[in-house]
C-alpha positions as CSV (number, residue, x, y, z in Angstrom):
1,X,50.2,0.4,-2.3
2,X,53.6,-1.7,-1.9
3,X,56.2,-0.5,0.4
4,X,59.1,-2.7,0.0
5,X,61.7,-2.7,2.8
6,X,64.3,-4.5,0.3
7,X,64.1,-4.9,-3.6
8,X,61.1,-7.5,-4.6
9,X,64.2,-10.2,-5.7
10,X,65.4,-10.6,-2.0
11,X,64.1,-13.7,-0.5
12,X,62.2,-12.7,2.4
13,X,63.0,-15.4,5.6
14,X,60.8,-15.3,8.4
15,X,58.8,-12.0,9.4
16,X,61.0,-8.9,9.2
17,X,57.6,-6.8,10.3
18,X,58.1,-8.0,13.3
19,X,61.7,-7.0,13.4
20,X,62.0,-4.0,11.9
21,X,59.5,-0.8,11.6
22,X,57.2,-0.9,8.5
23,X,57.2,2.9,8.7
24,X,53.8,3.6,7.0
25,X,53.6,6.6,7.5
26,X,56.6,7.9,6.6
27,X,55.9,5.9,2.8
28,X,52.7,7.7,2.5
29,X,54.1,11.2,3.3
30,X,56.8,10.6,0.5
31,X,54.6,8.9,-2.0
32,X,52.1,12.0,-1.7
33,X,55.4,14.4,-1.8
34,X,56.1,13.1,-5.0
35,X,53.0,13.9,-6.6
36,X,50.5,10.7,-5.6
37,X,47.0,11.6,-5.5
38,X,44.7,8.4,-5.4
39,X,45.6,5.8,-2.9
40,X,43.4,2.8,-3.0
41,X,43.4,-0.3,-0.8
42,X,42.8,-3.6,-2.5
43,X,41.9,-5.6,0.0
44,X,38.8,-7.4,1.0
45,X,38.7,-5.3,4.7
46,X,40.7,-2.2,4.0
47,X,42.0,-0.8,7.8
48,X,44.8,1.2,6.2
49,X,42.3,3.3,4.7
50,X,41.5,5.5,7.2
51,X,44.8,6.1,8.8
52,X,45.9,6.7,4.9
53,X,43.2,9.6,4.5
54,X,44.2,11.0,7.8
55,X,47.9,10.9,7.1
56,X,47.4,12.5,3.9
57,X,45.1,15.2,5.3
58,X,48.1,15.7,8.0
59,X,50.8,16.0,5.4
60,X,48.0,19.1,2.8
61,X,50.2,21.7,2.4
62,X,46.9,23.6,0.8
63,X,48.9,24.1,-2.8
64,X,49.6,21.0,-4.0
65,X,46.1,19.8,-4.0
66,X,43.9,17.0,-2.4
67,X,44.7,13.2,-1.8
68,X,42.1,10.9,-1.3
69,X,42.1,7.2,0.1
70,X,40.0,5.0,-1.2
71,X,39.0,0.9,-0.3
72,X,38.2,-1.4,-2.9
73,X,35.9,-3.6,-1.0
74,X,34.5,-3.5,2.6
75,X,33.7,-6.6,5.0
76,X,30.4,-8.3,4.1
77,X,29.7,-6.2,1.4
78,X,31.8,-7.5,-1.6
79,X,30.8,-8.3,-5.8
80,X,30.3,-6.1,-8.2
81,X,28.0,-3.5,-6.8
82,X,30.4,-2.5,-4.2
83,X,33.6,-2.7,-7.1
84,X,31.7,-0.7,-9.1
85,X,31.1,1.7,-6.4
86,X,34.9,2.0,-5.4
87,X,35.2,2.9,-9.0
88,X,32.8,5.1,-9.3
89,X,34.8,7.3,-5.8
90,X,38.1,6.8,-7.8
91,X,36.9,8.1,-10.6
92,X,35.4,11.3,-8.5
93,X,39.0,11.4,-7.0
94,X,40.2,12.4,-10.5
95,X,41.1,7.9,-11.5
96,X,40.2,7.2,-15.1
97,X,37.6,5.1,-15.1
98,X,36.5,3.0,-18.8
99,X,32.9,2.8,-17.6
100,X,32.0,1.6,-21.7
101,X,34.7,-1.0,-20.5
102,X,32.5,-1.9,-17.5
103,X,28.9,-1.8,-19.1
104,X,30.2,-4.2,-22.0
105,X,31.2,-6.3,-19.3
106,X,28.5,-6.5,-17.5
107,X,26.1,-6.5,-20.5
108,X,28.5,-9.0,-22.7
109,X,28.4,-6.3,-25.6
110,X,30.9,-5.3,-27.9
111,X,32.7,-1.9,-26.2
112,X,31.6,0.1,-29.0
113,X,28.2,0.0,-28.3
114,X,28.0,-0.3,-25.0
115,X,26.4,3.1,-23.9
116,X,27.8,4.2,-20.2
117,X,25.2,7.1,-19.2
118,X,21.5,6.1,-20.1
119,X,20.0,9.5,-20.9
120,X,16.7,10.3,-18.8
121,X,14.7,13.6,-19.3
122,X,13.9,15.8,-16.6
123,X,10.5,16.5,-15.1
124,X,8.6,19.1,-17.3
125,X,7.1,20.8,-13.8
126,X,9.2,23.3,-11.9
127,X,10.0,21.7,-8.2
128,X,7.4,22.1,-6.2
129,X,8.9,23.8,-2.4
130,X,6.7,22.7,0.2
131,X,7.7,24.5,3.8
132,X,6.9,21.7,6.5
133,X,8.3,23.5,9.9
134,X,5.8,25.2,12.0
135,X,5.8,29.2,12.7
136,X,6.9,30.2,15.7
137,X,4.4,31.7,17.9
138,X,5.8,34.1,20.9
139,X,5.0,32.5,24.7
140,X,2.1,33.8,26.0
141,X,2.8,35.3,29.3
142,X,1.1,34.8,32.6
């Protein structure tokens, strides 16, 4: 997310952050008022992320739905397993996602027959419930 203080065009001179407030909060609470959903952090140690999510969870009115916060990457952990795994929580946060996009990708296939969701079948036994917690046994008195 951009907040601009000025339109992009202005030359910028010196650090106006440091001048002036960068009001974060308040751009979050009007981005979600009009209708923003997803907010994700593209950077390579996202710290906004948190005070995002909490600002949004401040500003749930209950009826307008949920707004998540999401980072792209995280500190030491970067490539494409974590990408793909920011993805993957955009896309449960409602994002369209072109996961045949990503398999191609990754696989150097055409898109068109890059298949997404490998199929596996399920186990053909019913789940087996195994109770491991001991029965309680009343204190013997003395």
């Amino acid at each position: 997310m951009t907040c601009w203080t000025r339109p992009p065009s202005t030359p910028v001179t010196g650090t106006p952050n440091l001048r002036q407030p960068v009001r974060f909060e308040s751009a979050v609470r009007a981005l979600r008022d009009r209708g923003h959903r997803l907010y994700i952090e593209a950077s390579p140690h996202p710290v906004l992320t948190i005070g995002t999510q909490e600002t949004l969870d401040d500003a749930a009115t209950g009826t307008a739905g949920e707004a998540t916060a999401i980072g792209s990457l995280r500190r030491d952990d970067g490539g494409w397993t974590r990408f793909l795994a920011s993805a993957a929580q955009a896309h449960t946060a409602g994002a369209p996602v072109d996961w045949p996009g990503f398999v191609a990708r990754l696989t150097g296939r055409p898109k068109e027959q890059a298949d997404p969701a490998r199929r596996v079948d399920l186990p053909t036994y019913a789940f087996q419930h195994q109770r491991y917690w001991l029965d309680a046994h009343p204190a013997a008195v003395t």
